[in-house]
C-alpha positions as CSV (number, residue, x, y, z in Angstrom):
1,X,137.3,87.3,-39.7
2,X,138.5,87.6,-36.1
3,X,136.4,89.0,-33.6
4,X,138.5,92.3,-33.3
5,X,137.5,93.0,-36.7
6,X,134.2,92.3,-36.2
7,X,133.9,94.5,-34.2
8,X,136.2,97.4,-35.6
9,X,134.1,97.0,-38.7
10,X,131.0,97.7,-36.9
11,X,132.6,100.7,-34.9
12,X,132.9,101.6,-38.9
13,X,129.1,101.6,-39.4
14,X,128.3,102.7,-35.9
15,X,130.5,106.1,-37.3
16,X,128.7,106.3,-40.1
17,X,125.4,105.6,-39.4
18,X,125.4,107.2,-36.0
19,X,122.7,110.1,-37.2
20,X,120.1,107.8,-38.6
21,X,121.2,104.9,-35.5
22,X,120.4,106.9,-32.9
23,X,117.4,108.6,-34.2
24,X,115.6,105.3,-35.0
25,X,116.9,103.6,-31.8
26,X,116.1,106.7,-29.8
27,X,112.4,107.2,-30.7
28,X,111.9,103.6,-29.3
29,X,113.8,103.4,-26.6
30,X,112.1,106.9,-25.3
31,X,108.1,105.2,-25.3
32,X,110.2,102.0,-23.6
33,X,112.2,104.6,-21.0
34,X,109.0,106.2,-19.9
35,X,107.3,102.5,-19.9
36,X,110.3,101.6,-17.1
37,X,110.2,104.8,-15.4
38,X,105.9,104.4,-15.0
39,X,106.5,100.9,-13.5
40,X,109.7,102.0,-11.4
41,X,107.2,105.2,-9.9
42,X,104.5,102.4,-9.4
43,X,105.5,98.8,-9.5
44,X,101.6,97.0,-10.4
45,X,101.4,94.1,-11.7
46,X,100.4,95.6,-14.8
47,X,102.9,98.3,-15.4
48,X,105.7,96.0,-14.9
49,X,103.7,93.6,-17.9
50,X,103.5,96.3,-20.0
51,X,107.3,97.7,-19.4
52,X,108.3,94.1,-19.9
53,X,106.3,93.9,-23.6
54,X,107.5,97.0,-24.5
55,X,111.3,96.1,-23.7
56,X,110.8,93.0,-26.0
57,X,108.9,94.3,-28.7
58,X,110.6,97.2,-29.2
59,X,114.2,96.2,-28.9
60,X,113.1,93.6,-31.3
61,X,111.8,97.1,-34.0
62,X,114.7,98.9,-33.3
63,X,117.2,95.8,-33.8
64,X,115.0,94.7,-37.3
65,X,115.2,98.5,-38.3
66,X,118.9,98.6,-37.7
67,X,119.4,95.9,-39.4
68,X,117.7,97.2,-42.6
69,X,119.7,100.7,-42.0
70,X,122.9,98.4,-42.2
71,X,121.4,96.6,-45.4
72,X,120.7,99.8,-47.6
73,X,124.6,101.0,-47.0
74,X,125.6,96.9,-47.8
75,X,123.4,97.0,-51.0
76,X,124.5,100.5,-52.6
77,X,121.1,101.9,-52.1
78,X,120.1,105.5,-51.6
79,X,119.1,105.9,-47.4
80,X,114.9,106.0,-47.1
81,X,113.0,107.6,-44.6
82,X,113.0,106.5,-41.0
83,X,109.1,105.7,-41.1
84,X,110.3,103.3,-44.1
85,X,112.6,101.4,-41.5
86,X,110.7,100.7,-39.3
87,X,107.6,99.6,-41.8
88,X,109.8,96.8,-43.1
89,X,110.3,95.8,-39.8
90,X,106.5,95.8,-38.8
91,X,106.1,93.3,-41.6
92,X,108.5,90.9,-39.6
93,X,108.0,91.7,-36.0
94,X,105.6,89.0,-35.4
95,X,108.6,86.3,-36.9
96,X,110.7,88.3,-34.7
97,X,109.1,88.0,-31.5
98,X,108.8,84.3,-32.2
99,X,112.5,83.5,-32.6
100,X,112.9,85.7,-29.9
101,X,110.8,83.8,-27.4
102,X,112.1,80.5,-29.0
103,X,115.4,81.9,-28.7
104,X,115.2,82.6,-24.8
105,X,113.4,79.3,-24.1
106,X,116.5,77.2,-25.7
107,X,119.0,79.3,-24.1
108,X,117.9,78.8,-20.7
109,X,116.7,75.2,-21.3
110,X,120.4,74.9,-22.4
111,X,121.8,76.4,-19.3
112,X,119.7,74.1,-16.9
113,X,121.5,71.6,-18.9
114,X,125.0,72.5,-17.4
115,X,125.6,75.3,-18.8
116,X,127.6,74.5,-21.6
117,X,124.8,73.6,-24.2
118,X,122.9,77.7,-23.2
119,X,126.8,79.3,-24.5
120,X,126.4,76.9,-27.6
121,X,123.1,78.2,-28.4
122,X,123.6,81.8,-27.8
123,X,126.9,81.3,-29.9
124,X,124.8,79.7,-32.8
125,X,121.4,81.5,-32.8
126,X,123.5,84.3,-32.6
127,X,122.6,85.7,-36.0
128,X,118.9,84.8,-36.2
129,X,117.2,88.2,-36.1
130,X,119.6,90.0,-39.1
131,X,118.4,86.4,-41.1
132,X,115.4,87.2,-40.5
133,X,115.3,90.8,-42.2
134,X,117.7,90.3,-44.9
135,X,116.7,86.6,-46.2
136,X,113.2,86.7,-44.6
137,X,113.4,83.3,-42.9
138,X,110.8,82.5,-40.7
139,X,111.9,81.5,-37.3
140,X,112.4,77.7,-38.3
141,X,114.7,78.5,-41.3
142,X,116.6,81.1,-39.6
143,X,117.2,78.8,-36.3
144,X,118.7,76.6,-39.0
145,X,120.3,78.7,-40.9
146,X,122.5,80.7,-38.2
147,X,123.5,77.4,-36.9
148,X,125.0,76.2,-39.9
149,X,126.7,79.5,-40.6
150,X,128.1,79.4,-37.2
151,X,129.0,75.9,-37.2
152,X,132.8,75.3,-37.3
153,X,133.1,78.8,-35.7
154,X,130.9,78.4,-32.8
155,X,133.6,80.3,-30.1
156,X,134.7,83.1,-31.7
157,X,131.0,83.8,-32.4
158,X,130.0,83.4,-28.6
159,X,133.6,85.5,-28.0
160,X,132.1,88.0,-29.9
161,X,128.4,88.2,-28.8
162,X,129.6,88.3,-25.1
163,X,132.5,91.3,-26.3
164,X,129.7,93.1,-27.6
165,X,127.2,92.5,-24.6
166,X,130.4,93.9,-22.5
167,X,130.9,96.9,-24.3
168,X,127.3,98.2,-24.9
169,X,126.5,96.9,-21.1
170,X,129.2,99.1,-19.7
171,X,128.1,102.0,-22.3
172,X,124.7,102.0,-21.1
173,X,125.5,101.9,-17.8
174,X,127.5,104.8,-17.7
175,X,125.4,106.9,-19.5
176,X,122.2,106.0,-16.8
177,X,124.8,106.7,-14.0
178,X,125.6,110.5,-16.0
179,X,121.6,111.1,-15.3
180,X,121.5,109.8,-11.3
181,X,121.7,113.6,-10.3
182,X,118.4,113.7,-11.2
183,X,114.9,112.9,-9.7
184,X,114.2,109.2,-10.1
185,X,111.6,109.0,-12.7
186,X,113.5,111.8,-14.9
187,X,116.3,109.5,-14.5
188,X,115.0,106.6,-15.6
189,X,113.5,107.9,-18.3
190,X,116.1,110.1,-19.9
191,X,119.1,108.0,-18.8
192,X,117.1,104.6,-20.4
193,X,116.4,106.8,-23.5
194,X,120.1,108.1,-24.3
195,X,121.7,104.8,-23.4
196,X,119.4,102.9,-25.8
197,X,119.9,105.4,-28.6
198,X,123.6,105.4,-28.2
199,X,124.7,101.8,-27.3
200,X,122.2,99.2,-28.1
201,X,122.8,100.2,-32.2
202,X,126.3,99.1,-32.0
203,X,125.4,95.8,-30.8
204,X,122.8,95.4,-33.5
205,X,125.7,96.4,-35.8
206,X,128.1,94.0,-34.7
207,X,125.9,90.9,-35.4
208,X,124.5,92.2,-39.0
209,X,128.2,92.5,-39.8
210,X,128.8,89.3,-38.6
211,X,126.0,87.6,-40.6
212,X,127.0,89.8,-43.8
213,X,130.3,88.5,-43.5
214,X,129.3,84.7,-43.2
215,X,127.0,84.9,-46.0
């Protein structure tokens, strides 16, 4: 598929979705939110660790529970509670994490290797996390696996993740920009929470109906 239809497909689900989306992306991104506004009111050492953690492990839950909302509309089956979305997703978070750290050391390893070789691996590790909650791969297998899915289509996949980085980017910035009229930790707080409900499920959408429509 081209990557305008990609990502007109996942504007589909996005629509569909949006209600359960933005809920189960929203009660995240709220405890992450506050977690940057803390360490933007006081920046320690430790708040900025723990806003950090946070960031990574609970993007990493809301993506893995996206993905599963996603996979229950593929599959035909009925919608489940939100608690049930994100309890699959516990189950795998540790893999998670790991690909994810793996993911970010290869991709900057690969830019201090002239660039070139960090878009190549962002292009095919692309589709690593929705691997890892619909075939449950561990990190190894699902390195492996996205590669060779990718493989053969390794620019229109990097076109793609970099369109959708673009759009959600711009989406999020706009919507923390809406709440500047507001004191600063408000601001942070409620403009990180809305943006994260609202654009960061789209992007998870876009590369679950990538890997959906490899496999």
């Amino acid at each position: 598929m081209t990557v305008s239809a990609v990502l007109s497909d996942a504007l589909g689900v996005y629509r569909r979705l949006i209600r359960r989306s933005v809920v189960v992306a929203g009660l995240v991104f709220a405890v992450i939110a506050l977690a940057d506004a803390l360490a933007s009111r006081s920046a320690t050492l430790g708040t900025t660790f723990v806003s950090l953690l946070l960031a990574l492990v609970g993007g990493l839950l809301v993506q893995g529970a996206l993905v599963e909302v996603v996979r229950d509309l593929h599959e035909g089956r009925a919608t489940a509670q939100l608690p049930v979305y994100f309890e699959r997703t516990r189950g795998r978070l540790g893999t998670l994490v790991g690909a994810s750290l793996l993911y970010g050391v290869g991709v900057v390893v690969g830019f201090l290797l002239l660039i070139v070789p960090g878009l190549i691996a962002i292009a095919r590790w692309a589709l690593v996390v929705p691997l890892v909650m619909i075939e449950g791969l561990g990190a190894r297998e699902a390195f492996g696996r996205s590669a060779a899915l990718v493989s053969g289509r390794t620019g229109r996949v990097l076109v793609l993740v970099v369109a959708a980085n673009v759009l959600t980017g711009l989406a999020s910035a706009v919507i923390t920009l809406a709440f500047g009229f507001l004191p600063t930790f408000l601001a942070v707080w409620l403009g990180g929470t809305v943006a994260g409900a609202t654009a960061v499920p789209y992007q998870a959408h876009v590369l679950t109906v990538r890997s959906y429509r490899l496999t």
